[in-house]
C-alpha positions as CSV (number, residue, x, y, z in Angstrom):
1,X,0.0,0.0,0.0
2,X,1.5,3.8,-1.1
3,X,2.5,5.3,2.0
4,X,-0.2,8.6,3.0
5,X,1.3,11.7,5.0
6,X,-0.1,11.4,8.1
7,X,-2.1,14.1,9.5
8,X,-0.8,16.1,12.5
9,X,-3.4,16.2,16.1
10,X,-3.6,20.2,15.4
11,X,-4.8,20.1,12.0
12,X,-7.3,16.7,13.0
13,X,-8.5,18.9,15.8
14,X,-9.0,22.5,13.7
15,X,-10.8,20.2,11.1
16,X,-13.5,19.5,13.5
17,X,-15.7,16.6,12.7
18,X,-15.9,17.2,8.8
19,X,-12.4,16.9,8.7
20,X,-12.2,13.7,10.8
21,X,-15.1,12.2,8.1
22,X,-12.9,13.5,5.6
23,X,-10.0,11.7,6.8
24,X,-11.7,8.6,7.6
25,X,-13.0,8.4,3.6
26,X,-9.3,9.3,2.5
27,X,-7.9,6.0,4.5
28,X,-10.9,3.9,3.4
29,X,-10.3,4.7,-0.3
30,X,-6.7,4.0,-0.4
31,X,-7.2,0.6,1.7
32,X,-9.6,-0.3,-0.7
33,X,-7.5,0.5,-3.8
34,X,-5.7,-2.7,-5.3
35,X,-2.0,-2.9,-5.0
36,X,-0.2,-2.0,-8.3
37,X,0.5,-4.5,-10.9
38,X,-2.2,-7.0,-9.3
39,X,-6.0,-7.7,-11.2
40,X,-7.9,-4.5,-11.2
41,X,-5.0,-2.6,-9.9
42,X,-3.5,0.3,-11.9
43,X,-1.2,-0.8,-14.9
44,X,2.5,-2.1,-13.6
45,X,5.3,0.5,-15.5
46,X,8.6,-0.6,-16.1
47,X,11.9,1.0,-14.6
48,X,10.4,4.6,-16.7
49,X,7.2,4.7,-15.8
50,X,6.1,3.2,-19.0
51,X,4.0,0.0,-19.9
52,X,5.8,-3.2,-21.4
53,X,5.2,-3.7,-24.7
54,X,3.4,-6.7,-26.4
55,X,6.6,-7.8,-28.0
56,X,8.1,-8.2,-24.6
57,X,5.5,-10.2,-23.8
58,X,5.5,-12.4,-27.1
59,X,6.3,-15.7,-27.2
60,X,9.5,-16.7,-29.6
61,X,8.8,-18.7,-32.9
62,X,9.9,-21.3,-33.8
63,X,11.5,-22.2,-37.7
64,X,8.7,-24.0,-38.7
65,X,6.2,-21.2,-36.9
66,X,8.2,-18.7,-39.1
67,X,8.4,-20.7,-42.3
68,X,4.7,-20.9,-42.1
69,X,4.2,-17.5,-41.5
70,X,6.5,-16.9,-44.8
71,X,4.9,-19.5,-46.9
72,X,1.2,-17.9,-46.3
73,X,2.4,-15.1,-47.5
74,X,4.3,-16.5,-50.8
75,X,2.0,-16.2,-53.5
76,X,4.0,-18.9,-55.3
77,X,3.0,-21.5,-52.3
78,X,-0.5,-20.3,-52.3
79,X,-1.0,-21.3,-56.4
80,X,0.9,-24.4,-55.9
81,X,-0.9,-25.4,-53.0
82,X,-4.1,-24.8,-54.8
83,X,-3.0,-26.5,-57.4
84,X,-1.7,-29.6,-56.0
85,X,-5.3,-29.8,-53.7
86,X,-7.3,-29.7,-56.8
87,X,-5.5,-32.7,-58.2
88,X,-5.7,-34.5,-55.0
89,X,-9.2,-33.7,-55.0
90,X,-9.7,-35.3,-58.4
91,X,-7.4,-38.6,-57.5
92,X,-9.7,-39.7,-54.4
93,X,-12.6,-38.4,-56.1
94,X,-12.7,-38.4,-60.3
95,X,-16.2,-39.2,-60.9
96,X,-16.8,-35.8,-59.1
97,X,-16.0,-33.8,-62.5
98,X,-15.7,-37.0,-64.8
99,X,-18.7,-39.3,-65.6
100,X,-18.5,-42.3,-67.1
101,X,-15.6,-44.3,-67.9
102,X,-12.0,-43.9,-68.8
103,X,-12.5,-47.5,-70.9
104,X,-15.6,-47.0,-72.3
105,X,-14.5,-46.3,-76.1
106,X,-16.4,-45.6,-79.7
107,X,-14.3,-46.6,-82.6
108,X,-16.7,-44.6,-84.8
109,X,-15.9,-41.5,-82.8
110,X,-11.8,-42.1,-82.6
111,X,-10.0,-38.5,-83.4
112,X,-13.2,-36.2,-83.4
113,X,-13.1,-33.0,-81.9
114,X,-14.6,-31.6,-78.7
115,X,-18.0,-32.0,-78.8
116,X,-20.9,-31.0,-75.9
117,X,-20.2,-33.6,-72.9
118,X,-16.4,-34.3,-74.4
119,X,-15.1,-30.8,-74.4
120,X,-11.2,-32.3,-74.6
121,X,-12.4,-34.8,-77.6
122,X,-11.1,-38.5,-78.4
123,X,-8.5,-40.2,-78.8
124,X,-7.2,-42.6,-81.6
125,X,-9.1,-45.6,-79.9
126,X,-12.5,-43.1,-79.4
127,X,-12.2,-42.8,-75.8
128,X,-13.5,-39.6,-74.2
129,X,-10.0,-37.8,-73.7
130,X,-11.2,-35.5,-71.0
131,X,-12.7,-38.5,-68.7
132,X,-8.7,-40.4,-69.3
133,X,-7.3,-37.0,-68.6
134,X,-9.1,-36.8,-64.8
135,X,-8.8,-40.6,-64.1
136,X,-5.0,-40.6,-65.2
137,X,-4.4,-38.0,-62.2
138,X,-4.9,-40.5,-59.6
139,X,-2.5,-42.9,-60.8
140,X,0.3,-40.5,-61.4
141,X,-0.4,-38.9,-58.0
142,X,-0.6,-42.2,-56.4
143,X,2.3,-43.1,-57.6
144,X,4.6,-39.8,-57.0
145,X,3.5,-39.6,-53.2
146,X,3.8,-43.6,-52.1
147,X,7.2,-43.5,-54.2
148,X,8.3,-39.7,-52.5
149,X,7.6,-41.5,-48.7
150,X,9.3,-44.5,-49.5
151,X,12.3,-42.7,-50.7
152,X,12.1,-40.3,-47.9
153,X,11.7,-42.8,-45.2
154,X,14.8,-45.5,-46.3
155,X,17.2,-42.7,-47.2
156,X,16.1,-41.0,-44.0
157,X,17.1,-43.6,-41.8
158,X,20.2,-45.4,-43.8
159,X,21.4,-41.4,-44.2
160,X,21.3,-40.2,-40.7
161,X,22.7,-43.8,-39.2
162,X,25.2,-43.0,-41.5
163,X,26.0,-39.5,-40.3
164,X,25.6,-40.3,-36.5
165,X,27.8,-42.8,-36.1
166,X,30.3,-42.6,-38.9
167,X,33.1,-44.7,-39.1
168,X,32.9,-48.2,-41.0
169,X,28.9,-48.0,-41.6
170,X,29.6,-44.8,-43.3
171,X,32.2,-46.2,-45.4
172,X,30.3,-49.0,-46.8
173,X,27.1,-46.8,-47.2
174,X,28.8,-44.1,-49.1
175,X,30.0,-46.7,-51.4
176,X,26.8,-48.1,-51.8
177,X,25.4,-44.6,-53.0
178,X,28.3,-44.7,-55.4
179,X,27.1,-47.3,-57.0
180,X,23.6,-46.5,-57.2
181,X,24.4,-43.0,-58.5
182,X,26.0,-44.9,-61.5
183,X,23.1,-46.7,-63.1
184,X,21.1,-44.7,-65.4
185,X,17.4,-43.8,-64.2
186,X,15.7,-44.8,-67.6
187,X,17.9,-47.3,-68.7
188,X,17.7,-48.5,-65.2
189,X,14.1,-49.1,-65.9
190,X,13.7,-50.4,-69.1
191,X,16.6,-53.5,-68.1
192,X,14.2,-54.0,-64.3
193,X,10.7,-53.5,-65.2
194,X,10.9,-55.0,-69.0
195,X,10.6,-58.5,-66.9
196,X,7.4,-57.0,-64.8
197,X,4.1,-58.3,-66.1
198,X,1.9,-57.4,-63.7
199,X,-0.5,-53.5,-64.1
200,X,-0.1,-52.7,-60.9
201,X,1.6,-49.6,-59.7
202,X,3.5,-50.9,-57.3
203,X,6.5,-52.7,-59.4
204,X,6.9,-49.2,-60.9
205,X,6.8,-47.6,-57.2
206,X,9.3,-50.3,-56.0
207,X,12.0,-49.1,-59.3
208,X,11.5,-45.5,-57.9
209,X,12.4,-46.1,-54.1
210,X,15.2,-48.5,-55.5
211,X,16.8,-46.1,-57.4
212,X,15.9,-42.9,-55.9
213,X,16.4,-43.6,-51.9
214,X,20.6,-42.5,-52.5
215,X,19.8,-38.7,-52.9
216,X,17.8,-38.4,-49.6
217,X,20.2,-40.3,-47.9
218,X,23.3,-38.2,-48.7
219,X,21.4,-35.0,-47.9
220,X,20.2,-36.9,-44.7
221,X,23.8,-37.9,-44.0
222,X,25.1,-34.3,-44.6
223,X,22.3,-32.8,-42.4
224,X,23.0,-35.0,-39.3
225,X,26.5,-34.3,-39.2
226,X,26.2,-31.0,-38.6
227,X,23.5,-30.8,-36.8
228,X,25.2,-33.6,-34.2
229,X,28.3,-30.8,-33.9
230,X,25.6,-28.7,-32.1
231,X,26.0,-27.3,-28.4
232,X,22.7,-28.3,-27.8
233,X,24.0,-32.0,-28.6
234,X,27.2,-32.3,-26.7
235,X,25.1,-30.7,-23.5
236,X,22.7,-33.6,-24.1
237,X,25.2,-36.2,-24.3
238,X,27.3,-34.9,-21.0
239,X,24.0,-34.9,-19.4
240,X,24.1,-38.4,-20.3
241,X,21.7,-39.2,-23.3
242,X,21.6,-42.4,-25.1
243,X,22.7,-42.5,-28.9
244,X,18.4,-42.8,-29.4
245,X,17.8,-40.2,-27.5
246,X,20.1,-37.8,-28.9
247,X,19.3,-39.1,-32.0
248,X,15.4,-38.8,-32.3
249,X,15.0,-36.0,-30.2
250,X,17.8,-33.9,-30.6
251,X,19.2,-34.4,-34.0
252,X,16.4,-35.3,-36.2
253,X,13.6,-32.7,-35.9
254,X,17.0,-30.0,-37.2
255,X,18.1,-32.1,-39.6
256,X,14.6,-33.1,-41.4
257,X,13.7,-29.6,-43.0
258,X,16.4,-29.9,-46.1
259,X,15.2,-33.7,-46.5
260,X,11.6,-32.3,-46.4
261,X,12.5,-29.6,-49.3
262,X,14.5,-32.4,-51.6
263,X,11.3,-34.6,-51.1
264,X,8.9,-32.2,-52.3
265,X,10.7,-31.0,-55.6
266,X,11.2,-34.7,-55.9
267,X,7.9,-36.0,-55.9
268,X,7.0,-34.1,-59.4
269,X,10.3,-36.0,-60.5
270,X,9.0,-38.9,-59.8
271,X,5.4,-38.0,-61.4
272,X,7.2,-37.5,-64.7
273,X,9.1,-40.7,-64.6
274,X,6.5,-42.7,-64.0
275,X,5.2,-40.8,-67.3
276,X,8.1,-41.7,-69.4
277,X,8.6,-45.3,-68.1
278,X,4.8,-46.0,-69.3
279,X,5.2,-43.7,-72.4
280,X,8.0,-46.6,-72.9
281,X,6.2,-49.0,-72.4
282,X,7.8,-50.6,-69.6
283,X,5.9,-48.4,-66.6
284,X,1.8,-48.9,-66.7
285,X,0.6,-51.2,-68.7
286,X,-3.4,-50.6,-70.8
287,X,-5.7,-51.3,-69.0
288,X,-4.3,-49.3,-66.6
289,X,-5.1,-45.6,-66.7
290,X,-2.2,-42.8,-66.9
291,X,-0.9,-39.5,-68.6
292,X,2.4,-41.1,-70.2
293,X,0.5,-44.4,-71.9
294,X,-2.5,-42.1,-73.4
295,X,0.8,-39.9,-74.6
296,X,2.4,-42.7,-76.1
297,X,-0.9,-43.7,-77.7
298,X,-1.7,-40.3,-79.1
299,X,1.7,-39.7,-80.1
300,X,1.1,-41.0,-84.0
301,X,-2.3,-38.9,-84.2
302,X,-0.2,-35.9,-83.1
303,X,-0.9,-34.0,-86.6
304,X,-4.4,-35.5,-87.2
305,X,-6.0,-35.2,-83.6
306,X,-3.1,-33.1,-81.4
307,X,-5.9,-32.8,-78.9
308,X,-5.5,-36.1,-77.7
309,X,-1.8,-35.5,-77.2
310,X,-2.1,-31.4,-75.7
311,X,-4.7,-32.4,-73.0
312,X,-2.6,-35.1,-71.2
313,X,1.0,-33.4,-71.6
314,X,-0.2,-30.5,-69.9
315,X,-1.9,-31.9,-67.0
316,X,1.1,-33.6,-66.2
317,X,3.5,-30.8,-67.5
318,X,1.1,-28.7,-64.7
319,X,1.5,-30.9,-61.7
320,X,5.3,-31.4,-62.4
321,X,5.4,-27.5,-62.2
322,X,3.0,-27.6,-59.1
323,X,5.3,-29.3,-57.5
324,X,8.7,-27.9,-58.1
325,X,7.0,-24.7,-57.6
326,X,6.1,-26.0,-53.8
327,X,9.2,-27.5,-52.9
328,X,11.0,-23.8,-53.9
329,X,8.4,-22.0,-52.0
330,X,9.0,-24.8,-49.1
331,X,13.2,-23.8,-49.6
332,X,12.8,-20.3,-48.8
333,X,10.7,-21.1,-46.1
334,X,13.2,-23.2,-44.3
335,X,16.2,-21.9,-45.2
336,X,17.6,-19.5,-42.4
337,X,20.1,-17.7,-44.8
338,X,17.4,-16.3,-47.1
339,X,15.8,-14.8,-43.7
């Protein structure tokens, strides 16, 4: 409570008793008053005399609080994003914007123009063009984000054991990259997958990880060693964490955002490969549905129907794009030197 001057017993007495009530309100309002800086109380002042500011007060972000922040503000993530939602809109749910189906074909109506219903056409075989188009997204989408985790999650792990321990096991991995760096993507494919009969998606999602799991890996491996050189990492171990502990909890959530970024431009990569190893003929097989077999099969129509060929190419030409577009935006984000 503020101390009050005190009133001497000549001025209590020359007051007579309107003074004394006086007095007796002056005491009752300051014992009533609320100390300062408490609920209800007047409003706490620094050192000056003036009020903390809300920054003070603010919490710090963290890098992926921030790199949020920053990517909702990137016009480049925002059209990707869209982008990218639509398609996975259309790859759970096609028949949304597509009816009928991709097999249903009309010789009599092979290389015609758009026409009301068809507004993309049909192709050599008189298939509705537009329907193929919508239904080919899933597959291509499908198989760019199971081949993008499984080549994040085994070069992940063989990358960062690599980089936290060292030694021998990094060694042999580094060698083993080597190798894999050495065979040829497409020619990779065509010698593996010409021996695949099978349409399913998941001999050409197996070629992908198999090939592609050496890129995340190193960039995991290179992460990990610097992170593990960290103050924050030598104070864990002293304060006697297990290899685990520092591993998962100290190590990895600092080392995963340039894995994350690689992942993300990779994934439209992958998308295209998957294009060209069934525009080969070696990827999807008909009856399956996809954007690089209706290329290949609309690539000797290209100067009598082109439409067949334009429609396809670009949707996949588009999420490609989407996707290199997000892992850039994604980059920036998470990369503290561009801050």
């Amino acid at each position: 409570m503020p101390d009050q001057p005190f009133p001497s017993e000549g001025a209590i007495a020359g007051s007579g008793a309107g003074g004394a009530m006086n007095l007796a309100a002056g005491e009752a309002a300051t014992l009533d008053r609320p100390p300062s800086g408490l609920p209800g109380g007047p409003e706490s002042t620094g050192p000056e005399g003036a009020a903390p500011s809300a920054a003070s007060a603010e919490r710090p972000r963290s890098l992926w609080s921030d790199a949020w922040r920053d990517l909702r503000r990137n016009p480049v993530f925002v059209v990707s994003a869209l982008i990218i939602l639509f398609l996975l809109f259309i790859s759970l749910w096609p028949s949304a914007i597509a009816s009928g189906s991709p097999l249903k074909c009309d010789l009599a109506k092979a290389q015609q123009g758009s026409a009301p219903g068809h507004p993309f056409g049909y192709d050599g075989q008189g298939c509705d063009v537009y329907t193929r188009t919508v239904y080919g997204a899933r597959t291509s989408v499908m198989v760019g984000v199971c081949a993008t985790l499984g080549v994040a999650v085994l070069g992940s792990v063989l990358g960062a054991l690599a980089g936290f321990f060292g030694g021998l096991w990094d060694s042999f991995l580094s060698r083993i990259t080597d190798i894999f760096f050495a065979i040829p993507v497409v020619l990779g494919g065509l010698v593996l997958l010409s021996v695949v009969t099978s349409n399913s998606v998941w001999p050409v999602i197996g070629f992908i990880v198999l090939l592609g799991w050496p890129q995340i890996s190193r960039i995991a491996r290179g992460a990990v060693i610097t992170a593990r050189q960290n103050d924050y990492v030598q104070a864990a171990r002293a304060l006697g964490a297990s290899n685990s502990r520092v591993l998962l909890r100290h190590i990895a959530p600092n080392a995963v955002a340039p894995v994350i970024v690689v992942a993300t431009i990779a994934l439209g990569t992958y998308i295209a490969l998957e294009a060209t190893l069934s525009y080969l003929g070696v990827g999807l097989k008909p009856p399956s549905v996809s954007w690089g077999i209706d290329i290949s099969a609309a690539s000797p129509y290209i100067r009598n129907a082109p439409h067949a060929l334009l429609w396809p190419s670009g949707a996949l030409a588009l999420t490609v794009l989407a996707f290199i577009m997000l892992g850039d935006a994604v980059r920036d984000a998470l990369d503290p030197k561009l801050r």
